[in-house]
Residue frames relative to the residue before (quaternion, step in Angstrom):
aa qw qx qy qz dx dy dz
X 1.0000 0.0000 0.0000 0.0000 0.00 0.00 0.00
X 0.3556 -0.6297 0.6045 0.3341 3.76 -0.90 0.39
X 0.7424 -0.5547 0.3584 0.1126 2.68 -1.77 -0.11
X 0.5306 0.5634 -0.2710 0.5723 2.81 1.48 -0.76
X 0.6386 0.6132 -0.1753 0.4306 3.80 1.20 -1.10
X 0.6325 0.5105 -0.1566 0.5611 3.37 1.63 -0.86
X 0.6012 0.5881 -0.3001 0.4501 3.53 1.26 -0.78
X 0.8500 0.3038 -0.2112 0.3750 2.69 0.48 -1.45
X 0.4192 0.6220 -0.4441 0.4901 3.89 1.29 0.16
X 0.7741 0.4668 -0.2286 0.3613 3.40 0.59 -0.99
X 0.6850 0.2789 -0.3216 0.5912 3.29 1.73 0.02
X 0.5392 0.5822 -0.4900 0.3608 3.16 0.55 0.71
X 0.4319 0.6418 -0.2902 0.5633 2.89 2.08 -0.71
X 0.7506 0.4138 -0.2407 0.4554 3.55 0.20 -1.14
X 0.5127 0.5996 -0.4187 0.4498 3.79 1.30 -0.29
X 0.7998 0.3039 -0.2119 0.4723 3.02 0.32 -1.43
X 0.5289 0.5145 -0.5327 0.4145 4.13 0.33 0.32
X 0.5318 0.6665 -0.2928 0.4328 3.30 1.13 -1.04
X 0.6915 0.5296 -0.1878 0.4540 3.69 0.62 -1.55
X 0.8033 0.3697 -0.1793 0.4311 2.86 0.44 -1.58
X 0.7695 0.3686 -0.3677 0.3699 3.82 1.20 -0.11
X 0.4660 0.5018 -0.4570 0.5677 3.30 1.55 0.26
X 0.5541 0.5299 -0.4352 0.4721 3.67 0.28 -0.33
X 0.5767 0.5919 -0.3459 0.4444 3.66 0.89 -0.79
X 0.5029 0.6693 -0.2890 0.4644 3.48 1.03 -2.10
X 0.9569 0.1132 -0.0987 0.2486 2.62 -0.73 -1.85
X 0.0965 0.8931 -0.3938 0.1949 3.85 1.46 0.51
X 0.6402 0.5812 -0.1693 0.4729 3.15 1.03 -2.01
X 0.7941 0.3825 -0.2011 0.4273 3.35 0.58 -1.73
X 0.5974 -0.5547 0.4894 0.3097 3.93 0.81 0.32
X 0.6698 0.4005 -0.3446 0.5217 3.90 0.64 0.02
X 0.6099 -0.4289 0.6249 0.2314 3.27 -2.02 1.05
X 0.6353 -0.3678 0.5580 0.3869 3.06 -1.80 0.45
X 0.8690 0.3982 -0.1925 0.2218 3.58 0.14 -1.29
X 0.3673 0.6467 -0.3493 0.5700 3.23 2.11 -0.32
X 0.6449 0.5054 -0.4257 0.3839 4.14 0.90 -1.16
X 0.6025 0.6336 -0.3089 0.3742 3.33 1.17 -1.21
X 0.7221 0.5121 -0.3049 0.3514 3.22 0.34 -1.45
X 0.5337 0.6596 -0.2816 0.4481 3.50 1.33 -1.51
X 0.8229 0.3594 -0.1663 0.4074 3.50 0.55 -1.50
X 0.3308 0.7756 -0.3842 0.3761 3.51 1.80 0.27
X 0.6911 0.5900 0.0699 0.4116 2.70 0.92 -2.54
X 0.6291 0.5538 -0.2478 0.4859 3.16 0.94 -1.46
X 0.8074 0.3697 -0.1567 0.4324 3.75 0.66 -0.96
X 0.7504 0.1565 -0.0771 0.6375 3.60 1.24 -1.10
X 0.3147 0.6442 -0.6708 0.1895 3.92 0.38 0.41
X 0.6455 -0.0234 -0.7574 -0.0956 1.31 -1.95 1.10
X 0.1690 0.7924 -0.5861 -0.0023 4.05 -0.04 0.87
X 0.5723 -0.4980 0.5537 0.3434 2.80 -1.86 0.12
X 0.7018 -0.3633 0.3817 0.4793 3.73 -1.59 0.35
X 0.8071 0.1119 -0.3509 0.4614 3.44 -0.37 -0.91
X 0.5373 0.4339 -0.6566 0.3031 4.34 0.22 0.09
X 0.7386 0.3386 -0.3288 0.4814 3.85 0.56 -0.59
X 0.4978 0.5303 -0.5067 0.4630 3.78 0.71 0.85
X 0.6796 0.4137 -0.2638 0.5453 3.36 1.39 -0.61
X 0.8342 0.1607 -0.3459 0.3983 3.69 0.37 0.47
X 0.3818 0.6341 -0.5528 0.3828 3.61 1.19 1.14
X 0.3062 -0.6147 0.6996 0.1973 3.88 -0.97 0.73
X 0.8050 0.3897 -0.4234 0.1445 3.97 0.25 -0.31
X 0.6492 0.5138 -0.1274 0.5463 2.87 1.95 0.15
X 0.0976 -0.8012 0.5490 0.2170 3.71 -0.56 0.86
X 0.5942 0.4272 -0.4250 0.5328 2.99 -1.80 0.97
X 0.2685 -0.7771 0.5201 0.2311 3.47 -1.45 0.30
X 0.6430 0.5148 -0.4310 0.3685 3.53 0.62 0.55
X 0.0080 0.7582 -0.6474 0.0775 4.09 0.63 0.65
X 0.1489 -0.7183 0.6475 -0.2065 3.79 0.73 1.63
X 0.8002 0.2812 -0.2564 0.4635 3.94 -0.24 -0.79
X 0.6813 0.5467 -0.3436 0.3448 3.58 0.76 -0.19
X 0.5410 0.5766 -0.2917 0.5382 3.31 1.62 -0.81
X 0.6753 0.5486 -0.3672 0.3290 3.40 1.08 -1.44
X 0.6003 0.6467 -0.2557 0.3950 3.57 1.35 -1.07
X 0.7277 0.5582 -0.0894 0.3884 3.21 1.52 -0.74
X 0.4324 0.4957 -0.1956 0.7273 2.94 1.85 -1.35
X 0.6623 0.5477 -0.2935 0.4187 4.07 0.01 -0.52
X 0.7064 0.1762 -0.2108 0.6523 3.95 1.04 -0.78
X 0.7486 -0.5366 0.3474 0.1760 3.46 0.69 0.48
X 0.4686 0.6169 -0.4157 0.4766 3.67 1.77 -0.06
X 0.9140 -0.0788 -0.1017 0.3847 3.50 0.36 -0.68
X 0.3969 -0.7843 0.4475 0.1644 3.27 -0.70 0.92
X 0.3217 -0.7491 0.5364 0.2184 3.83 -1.10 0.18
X 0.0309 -0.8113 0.5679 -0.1352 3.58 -0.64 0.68
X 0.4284 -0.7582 0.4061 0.2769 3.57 -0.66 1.06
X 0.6682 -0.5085 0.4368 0.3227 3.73 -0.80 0.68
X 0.3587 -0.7010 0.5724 0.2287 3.88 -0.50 0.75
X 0.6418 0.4305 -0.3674 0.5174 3.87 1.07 -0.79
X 0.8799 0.1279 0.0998 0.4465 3.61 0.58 -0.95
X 0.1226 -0.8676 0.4624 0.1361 3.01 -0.22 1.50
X 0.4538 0.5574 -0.5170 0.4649 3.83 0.81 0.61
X 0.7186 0.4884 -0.3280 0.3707 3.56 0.96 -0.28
X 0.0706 -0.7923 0.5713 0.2023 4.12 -0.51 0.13
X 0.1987 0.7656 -0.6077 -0.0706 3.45 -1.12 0.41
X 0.7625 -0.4516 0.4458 0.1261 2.68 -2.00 1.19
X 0.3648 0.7153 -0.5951 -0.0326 3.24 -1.47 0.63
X 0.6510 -0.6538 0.2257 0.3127 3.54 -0.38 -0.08
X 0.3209 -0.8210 0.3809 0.2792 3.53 -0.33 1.14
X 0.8796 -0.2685 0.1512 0.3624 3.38 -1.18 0.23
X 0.5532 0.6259 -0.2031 0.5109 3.05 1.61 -1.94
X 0.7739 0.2873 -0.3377 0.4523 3.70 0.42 -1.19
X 0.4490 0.7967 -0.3213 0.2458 3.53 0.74 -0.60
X 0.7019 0.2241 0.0338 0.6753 3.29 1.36 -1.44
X 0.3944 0.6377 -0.5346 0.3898 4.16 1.01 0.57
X 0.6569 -0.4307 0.5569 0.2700 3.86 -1.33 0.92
X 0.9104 0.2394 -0.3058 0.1426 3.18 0.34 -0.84
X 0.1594 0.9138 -0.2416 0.2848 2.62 2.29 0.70
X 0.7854 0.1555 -0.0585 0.5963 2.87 0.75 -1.96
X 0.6634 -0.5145 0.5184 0.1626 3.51 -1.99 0.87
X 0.4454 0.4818 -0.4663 0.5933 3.78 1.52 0.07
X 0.7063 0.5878 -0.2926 0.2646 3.43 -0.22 -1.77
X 0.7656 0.3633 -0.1571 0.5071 3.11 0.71 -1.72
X 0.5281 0.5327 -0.4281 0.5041 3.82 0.88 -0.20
X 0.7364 0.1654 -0.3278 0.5682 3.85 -0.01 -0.78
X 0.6034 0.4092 -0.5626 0.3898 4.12 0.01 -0.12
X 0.4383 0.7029 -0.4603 0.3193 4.12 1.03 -0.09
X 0.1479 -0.8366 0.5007 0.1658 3.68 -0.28 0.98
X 0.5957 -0.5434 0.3996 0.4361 3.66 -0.95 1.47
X 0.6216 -0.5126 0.5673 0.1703 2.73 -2.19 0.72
X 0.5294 -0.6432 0.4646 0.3002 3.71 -0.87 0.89
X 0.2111 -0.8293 0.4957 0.1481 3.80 -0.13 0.47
């Protein structure tokens, strides 16, 4: 195998552990790996519109993750709200509930991170 072929297995390897131990994390709190993302989107640029926060999510392809918000907007984390500049436009931010969720902050979800199996 080259190398370049080995690299790039080995981070894919290191992807999926990643997933599959944040997915653990965020278990308790009822939310997908990709719901954390979206949260931590918002959390940093809210307010966007579907397709501005389709364009800077990595767990989704494409820019319109339309059923994922809904899932969200549904438990209540993020809410929709027409656009003061433009009323043809809606954007997303986050409601109170998500505001104050573990999986918010990058501490929380670091010490809720269960150790690696050795």
């Amino acid at each position: 195998m080259r190398p370049v072929e080995e690299f790039r297995y080995l981070v894919l390897a290191a992807q999926r552990e990643g997933n599959r131990l944040l997915g653990q994390a965020l278990k308790p709190l009822g939310i997908t790996t990709s719901q954390a993302e979206v949260i931590r989107v918002l959390q940093d640029r809210q307010p966007l519109t579907l397709n501005g926060l389709g364009d800077l999510l990595v767990c989704e392809t494409g820019n319109s993750p339309s059923r994922l918000v809904e899932r969200l907007v549904t438990a209540g984390l993020v809410h929709r709200e027409t656009s003061p500049h433009d009323r043809r436009h809606i954007e997303l931010i986050l409601t109170p509930r998500a505001s104050s969720s573990p999986a918010r902050s990058p501490r929380s979800k670091k010490a809720s991170m269960p150790s690696s199996p050795r």
